[in-house]
N, C-alpha and C positions, 0 to 999 in steps of 0.2 A: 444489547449493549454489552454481556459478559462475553459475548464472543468479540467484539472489537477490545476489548480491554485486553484479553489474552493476546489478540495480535498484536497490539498495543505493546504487550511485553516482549515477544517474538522479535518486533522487530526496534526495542530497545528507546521506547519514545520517539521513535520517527515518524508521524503524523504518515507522511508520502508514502514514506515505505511499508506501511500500516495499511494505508487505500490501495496502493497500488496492486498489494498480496490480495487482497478482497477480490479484486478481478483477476488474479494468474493463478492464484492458488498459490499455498506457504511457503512452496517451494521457492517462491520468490526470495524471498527474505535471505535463506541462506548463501543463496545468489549473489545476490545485492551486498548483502554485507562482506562477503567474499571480495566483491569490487569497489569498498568506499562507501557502500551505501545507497541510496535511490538517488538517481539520476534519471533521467530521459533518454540517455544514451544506454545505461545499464537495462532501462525496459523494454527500450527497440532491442539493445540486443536478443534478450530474455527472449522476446514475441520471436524473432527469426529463428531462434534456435529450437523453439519450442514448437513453430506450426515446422520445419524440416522433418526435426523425428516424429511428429506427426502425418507428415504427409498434405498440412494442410496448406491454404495458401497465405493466413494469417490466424494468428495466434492474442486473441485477447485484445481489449482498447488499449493501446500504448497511451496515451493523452487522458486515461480516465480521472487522474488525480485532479486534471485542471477541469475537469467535465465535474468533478463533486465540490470541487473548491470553490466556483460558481455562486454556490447553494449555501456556504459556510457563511455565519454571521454570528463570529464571536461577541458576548457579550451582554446578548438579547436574549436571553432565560436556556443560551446554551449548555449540556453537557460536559466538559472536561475532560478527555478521559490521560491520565498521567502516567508514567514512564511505567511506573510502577504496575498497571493497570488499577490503580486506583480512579475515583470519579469525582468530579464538585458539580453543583452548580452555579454556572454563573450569574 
């Protein structure tokens, strides 16, 4: 949990842009914020640019945020983690 809090700060209370670094690496983030912030369009980009100077033929789940978001059920004895990288429970 203290490393999603720190991402958590990284990428400035944006939940998305918080998961979506967890799959691309942090690199993400300054990315992203670079362009508005997390989007789907900003991930696709991210993923193509990233498997090219790789050489790979893809780069990371683009769609992972909606693959953990899934799973999320605020409110049910969940975690919080805040902008701040502070935490509650719900």
């Amino acid at each position: 949990m203290k490393d999603f809090a720190e991402v958590m700060k990284q990428a400035k209370g944006d939940v998305n842009l918080a998961l979506q670094s967890y799959n691309f690496g942090d690199g993400f983030i300054g990315y992203a914020l670079e362009r508005g912030g997390y989007s789907k369009e900003v991930a696709t980009q991210f993923s193509y640019r990233m498997a090219a100077r790789e050489g790979w033929s893809r780069y990371g789940d683009v769609p992972y945020v909606d693959h953990v978001m899934q799973y999320y059920n605020g409110g049910n004895g969940s975690v919080v983690v805040m902008g701040d990288g502070s935490q509650f429970l719900m």
